[in-house]
C-alpha positions in Angstrom: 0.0 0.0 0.0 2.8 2.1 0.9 4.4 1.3 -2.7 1.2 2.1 -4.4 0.8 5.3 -2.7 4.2 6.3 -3.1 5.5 7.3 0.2 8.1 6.9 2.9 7.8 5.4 6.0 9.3 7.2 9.1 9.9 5.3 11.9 11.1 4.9 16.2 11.4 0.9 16.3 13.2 0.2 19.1 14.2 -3.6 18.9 17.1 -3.6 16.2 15.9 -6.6 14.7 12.7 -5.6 13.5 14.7 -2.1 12.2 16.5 -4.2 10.3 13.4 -6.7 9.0 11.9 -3.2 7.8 14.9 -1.7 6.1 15.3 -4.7 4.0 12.1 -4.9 3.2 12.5 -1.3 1.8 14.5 -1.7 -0.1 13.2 -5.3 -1.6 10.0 -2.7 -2.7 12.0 0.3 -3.7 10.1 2.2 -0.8 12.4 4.6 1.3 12.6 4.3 5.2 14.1 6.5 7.4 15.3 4.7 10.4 14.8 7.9 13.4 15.8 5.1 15.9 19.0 3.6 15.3 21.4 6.3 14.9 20.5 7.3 18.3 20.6 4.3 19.8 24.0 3.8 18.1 25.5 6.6 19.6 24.1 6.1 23.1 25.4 2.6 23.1 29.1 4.0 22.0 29.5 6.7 24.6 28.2 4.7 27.5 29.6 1.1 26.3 26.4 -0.1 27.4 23.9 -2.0 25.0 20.2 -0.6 25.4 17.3 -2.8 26.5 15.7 -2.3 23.2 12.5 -2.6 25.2 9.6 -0.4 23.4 7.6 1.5 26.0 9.4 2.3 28.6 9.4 5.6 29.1 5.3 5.3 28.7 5.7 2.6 31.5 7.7 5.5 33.8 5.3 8.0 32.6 2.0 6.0 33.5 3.6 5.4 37.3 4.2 9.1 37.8 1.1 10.2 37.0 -0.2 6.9 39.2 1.8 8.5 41.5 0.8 12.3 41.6 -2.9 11.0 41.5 -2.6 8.8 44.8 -1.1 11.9 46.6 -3.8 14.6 45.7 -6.2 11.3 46.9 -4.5 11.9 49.8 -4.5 15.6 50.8 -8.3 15.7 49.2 -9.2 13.1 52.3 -6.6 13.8 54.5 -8.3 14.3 58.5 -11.4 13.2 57.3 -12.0 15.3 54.3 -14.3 14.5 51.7 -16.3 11.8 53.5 -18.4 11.2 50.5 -16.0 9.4 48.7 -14.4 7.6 51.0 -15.3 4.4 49.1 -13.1 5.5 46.3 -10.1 4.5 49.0 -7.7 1.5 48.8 -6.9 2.1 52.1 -8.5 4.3 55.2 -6.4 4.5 58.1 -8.8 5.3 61.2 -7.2 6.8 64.4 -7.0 9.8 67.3 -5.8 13.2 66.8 -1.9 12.7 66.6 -1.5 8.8 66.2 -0.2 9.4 62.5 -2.5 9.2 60.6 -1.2 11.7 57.7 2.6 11.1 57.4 1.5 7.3 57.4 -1.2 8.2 54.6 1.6 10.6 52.6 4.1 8.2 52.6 1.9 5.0 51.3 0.3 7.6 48.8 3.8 8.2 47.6 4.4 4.5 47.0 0.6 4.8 44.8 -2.0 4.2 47.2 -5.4 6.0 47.7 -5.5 6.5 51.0 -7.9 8.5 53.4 -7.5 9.4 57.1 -10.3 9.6 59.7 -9.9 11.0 63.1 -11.7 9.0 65.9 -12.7 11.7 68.6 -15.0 9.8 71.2 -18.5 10.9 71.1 -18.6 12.5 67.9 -20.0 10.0 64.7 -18.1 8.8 62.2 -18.9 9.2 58.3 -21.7 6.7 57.9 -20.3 5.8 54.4 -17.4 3.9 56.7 -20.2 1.1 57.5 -20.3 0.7 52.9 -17.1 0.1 52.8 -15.1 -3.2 53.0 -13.9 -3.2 56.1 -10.7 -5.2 55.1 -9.4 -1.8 53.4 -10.3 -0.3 57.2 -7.4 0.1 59.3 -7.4 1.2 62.8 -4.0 2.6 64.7 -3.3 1.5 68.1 -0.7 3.5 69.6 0.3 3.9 73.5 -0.4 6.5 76.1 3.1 7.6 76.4 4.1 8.2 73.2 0.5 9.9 72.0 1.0 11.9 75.0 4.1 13.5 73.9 2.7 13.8 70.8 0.3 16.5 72.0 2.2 18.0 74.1 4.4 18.7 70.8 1.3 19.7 68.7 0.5 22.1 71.8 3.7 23.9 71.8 3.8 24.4 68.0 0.1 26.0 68.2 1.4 27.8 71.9 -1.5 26.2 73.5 -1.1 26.1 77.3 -0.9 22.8 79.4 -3.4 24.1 81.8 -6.0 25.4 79.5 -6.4 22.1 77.7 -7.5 18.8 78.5 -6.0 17.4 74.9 -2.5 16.5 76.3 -4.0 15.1 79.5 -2.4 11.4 80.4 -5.9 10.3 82.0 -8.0 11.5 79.1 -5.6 9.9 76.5 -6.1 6.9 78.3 -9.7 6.6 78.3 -9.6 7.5 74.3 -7.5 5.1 73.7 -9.7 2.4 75.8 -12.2 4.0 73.8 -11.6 3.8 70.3 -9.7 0.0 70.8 -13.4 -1.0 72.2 -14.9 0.6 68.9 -12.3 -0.7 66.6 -13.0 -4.1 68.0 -16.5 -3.9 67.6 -16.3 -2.8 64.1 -14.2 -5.8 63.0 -11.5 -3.2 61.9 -7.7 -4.3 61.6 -6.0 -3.1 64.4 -2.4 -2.0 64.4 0.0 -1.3 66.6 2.2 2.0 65.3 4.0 2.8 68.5 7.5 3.6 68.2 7.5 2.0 64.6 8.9 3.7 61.5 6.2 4.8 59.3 7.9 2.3 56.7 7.5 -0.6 58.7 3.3 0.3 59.3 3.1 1.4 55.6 5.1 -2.2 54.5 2.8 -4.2 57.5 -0.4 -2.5 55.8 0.5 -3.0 52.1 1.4 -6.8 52.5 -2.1 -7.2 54.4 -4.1 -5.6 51.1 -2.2 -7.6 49.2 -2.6 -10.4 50.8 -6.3 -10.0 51.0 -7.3 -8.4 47.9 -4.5 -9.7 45.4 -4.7 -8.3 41.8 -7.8 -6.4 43.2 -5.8 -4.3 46.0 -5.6 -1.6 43.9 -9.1 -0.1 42.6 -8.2 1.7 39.3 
């Protein structure tokens, strides 16, 4: 067809052997082909003394995981601290958990690795999105963490906002307790995985929280 029509063909094949295939069959059918590829690839492979993969698509390969990438971290800011409720079933993962058991540098650094995640704070007493109770409850993940540690927590978070001790009950030891009892009693109740983040790297909870999905969901883990 090309023959008939008279043209050229211009072309990026990677793999050298199907360049070649095509060039020859160029010229069997007096059509011209201009080889964009090759050349390139020639040069590359001189200067760094390194053969190329001749693998077509990889840069779309890169391409598609940063943009998987970007769009599991704006997930993550648009339901970060219990934002946007109503589409909370668009999650992979929801990480449930009291004001400054963290929640959001666990959810950032799992949506840098491409997850959707979503945070919700438990605060005793007030309700929880309803939607919670639609979604599978395997992608729910509550976070245990102890007195102590949540404790200094606060008392951080209360010095960066220049909150005092004595005009807040929020870094009290007796009322973290009883949240703590609390929200494991709720968790419990729920059926929600519970996890244990005190003193762990957020890259061991992330890694403990991915192989569960995985493990659970398979090829499905991810939704999109």
């Amino acid at each position: 067809k090309v023959k008939d029509m008279e043209s050229i063909i211009v072309h990026t094949i990677v793999k050298s052997d199907l360049r070649q295939y095509l060039t020859r069959q160029g010229m069997a059918h007096k059509i011209v082909t201009i080889d964009l590829m090759g050349p390139v690839l020639s040069k590359i492979q001189s200067f760094l003394n390194q053969a190329p993969l001749e693998k077509p698509g990889l840069y779309r390969e890169s391409h598609q995981v940063d943009l998987k990438q970007v769009s599991a971290i704006d997930f993550a800011l648009a339901h970060d601290d219990g934002l946007s409720p109503e589409s909370l079933d668009q999650a992979e993962i929801i990480l449930l958990g009291l004001s400054r058991a963290g929640k959001t540098p666990l959810s950032m650094y799992m949506a840098v690795l491409g997850w959707k995640v979503a945070n919700v704070p438990f605060v005793p007493g007030v309700p929880l999105p309803a939607i919670l109770d639609e979604v599978d409850r395997r992608r729910i993940f509550a976070l245990n963490i102890n007195a102590k540690q949540l404790l200094s927590h606060r008392k951080m978070r209360q010095e960066s906002l220049g909150v005092s001790e004595m005009k807040s009950a929020y870094a009290s030891r007796k009322k973290i307790e009883e949240e703590i009892f609390t929200a494991h009693r709720y968790y419990i109740a729920k059926g929600y995985s519970i996890l244990d983040i005190s003193d762990k790297p957020v890259e061991t909870s992330a890694e403990e929280i991915i192989e569960m999905i995985t493990r659970r969901f398979k090829a499905a883990a991810h939704l999109n």
